[in-house]
C-alpha positions as CSV (number, residue, x, y, z in Angstrom):
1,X,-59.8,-43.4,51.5
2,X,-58.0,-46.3,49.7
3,X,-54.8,-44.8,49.3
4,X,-54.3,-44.3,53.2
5,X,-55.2,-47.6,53.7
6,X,-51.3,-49.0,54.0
7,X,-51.9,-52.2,55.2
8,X,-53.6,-53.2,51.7
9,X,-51.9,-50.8,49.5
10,X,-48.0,-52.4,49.9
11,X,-48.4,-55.5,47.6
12,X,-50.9,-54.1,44.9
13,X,-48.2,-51.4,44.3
14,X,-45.1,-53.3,44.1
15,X,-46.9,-55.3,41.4
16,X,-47.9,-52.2,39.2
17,X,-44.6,-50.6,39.8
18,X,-43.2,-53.9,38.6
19,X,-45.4,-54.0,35.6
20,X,-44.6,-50.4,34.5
21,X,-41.3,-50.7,35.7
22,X,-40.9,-53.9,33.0
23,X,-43.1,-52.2,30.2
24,X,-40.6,-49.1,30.4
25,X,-37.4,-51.1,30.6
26,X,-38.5,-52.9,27.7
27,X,-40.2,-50.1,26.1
28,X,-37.1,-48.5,25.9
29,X,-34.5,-50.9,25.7
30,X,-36.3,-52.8,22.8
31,X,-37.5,-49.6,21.1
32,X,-35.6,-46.4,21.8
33,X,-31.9,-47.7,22.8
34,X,-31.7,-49.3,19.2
35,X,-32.9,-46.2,17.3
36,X,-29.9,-44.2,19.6
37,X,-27.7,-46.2,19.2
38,X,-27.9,-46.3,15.5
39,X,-28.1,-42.8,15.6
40,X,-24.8,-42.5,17.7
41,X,-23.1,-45.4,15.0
42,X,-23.9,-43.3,12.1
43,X,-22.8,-40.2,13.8
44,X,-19.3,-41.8,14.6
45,X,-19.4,-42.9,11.3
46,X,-19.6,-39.5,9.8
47,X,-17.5,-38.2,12.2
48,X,-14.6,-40.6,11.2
49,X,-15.2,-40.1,8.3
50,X,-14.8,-36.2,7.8
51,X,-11.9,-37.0,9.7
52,X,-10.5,-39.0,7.3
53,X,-11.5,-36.5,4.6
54,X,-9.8,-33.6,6.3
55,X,-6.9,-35.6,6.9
56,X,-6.7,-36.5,3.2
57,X,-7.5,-32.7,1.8
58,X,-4.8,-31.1,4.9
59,X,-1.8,-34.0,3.0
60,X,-3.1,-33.1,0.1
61,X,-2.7,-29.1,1.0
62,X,0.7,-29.9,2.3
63,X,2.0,-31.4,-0.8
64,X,0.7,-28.9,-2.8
65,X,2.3,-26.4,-0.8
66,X,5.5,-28.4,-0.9
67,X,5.4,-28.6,-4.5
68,X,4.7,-24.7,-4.9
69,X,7.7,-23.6,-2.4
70,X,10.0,-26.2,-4.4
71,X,8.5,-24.8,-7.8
72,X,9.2,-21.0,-6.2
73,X,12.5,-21.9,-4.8
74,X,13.0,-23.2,-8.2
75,X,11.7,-19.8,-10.4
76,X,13.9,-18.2,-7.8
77,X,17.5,-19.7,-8.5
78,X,16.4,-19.2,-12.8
79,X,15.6,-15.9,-11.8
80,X,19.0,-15.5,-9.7
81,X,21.1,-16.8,-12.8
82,X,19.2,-15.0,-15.6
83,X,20.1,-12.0,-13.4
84,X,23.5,-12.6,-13.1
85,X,23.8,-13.6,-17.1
86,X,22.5,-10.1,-17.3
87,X,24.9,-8.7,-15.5
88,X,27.7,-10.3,-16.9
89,X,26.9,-9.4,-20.3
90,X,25.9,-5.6,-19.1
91,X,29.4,-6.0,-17.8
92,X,31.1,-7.1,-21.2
93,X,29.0,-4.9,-23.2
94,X,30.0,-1.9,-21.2
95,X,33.8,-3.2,-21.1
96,X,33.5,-3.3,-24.8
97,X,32.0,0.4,-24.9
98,X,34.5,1.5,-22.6
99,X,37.5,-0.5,-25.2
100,X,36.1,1.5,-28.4
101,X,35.6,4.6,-26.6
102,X,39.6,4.3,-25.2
103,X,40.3,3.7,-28.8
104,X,38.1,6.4,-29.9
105,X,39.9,8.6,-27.5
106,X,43.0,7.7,-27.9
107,X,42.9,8.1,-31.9
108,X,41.2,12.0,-31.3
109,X,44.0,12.2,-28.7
110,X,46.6,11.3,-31.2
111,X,45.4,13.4,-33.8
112,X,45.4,16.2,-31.4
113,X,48.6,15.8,-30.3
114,X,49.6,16.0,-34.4
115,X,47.9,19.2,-34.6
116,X,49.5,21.1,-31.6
117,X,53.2,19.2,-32.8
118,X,52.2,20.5,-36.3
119,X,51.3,24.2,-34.7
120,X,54.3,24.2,-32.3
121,X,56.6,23.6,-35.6
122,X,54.8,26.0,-37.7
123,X,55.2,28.5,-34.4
124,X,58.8,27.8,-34.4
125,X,59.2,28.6,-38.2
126,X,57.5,31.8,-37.5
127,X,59.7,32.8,-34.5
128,X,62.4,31.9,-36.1
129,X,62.0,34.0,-38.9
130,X,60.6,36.7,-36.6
131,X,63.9,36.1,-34.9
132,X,66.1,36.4,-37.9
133,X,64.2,39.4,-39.1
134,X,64.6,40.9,-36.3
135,X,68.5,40.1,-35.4
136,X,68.9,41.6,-39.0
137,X,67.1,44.8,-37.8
138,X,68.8,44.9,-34.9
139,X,72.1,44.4,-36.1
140,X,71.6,46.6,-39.1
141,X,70.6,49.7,-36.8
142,X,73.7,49.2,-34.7
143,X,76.5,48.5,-37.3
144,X,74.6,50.6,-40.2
145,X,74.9,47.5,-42.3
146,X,72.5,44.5,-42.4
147,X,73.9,41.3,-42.5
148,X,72.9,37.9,-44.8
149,X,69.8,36.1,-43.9
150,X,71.6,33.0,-43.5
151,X,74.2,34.4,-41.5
152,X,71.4,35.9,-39.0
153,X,69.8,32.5,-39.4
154,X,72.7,31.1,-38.2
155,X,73.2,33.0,-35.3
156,X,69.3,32.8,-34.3
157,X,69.7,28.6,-34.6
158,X,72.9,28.4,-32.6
159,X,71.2,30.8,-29.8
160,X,68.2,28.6,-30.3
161,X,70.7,25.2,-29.7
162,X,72.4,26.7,-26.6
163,X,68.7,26.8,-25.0
């Protein structure tokens, strides 16, 4: 059998491992490391640049979001003084309610205050002539004569002024 035959067999070998050894380096080197490596350049390629792209869409994001929380903060301090406008005017519209109703109040107040004077005078009229009528009566049933109604009148208005 050739292939146990190791005193022949060492130089014919080396020679074809050479050979195929050469054909693959080159095969591969010449042929297959090219189309990798363009592969690999294209992929770094894309790679950088989606990078790029996310790095432009994230600044772009960021601004954006910056612009809305500026816009917001914005919309937030109208919002805050339109508010307080409100409440200021709520504030002088109820003032001025609270003014006409005080004056409202005070006129029914005064008028009021007319009508019981103007009752309480009329009452004093009345009592007083009760008072003379009846100081007449009185007197009249104890002496047997009745006296003036002025001079009863008197006598009820100087009881009245001793009070």
């Amino acid at each position: 059998m050739p292939q146990f035959d190791f005193g022949n067999v060492f130089i014919p070998q080396l020679f074809w491992l050479a050979v195929f050894f050469i054909v693959l380096y080159f095969g591969i080197v010449r042929l297959t490391l090219p189309r990798l490596g363009k592969v690999m350049d294209e992929r770094a390629n894309r790679i950088d640049t989606d990078l790029s792209t996310a790095r432009e869409a994230k600044e772009a994001a960021d601004s954006l979001r910056e612009r809305y929380q500026a816009e917001l903060e914005a919309n937030r301090e109208q919002a805050r003084a339109a508010l307080a406008d409100a409440k200021a005017q709520a504030g002088k519209a109820r003032e001025q309610r609270v003014a006409a109703a005080d004056q409202e109040t005070g006129a029914l107040l005064a008028a009021a205050e007319q009508r019981i004077a103007d009752a309480r005078g009329a009452a004093q009229e009345a009592m007083r002539d009760v008072a003379r009528e009846t100081t007449q009566a009185i007197v009249a049933r104890l002496t047997g004569t009745e006296p003036s109604a002025e001079s009863a009148a008197g006598a009820v208005d100087n009881a009245l002024a001793r009070r």
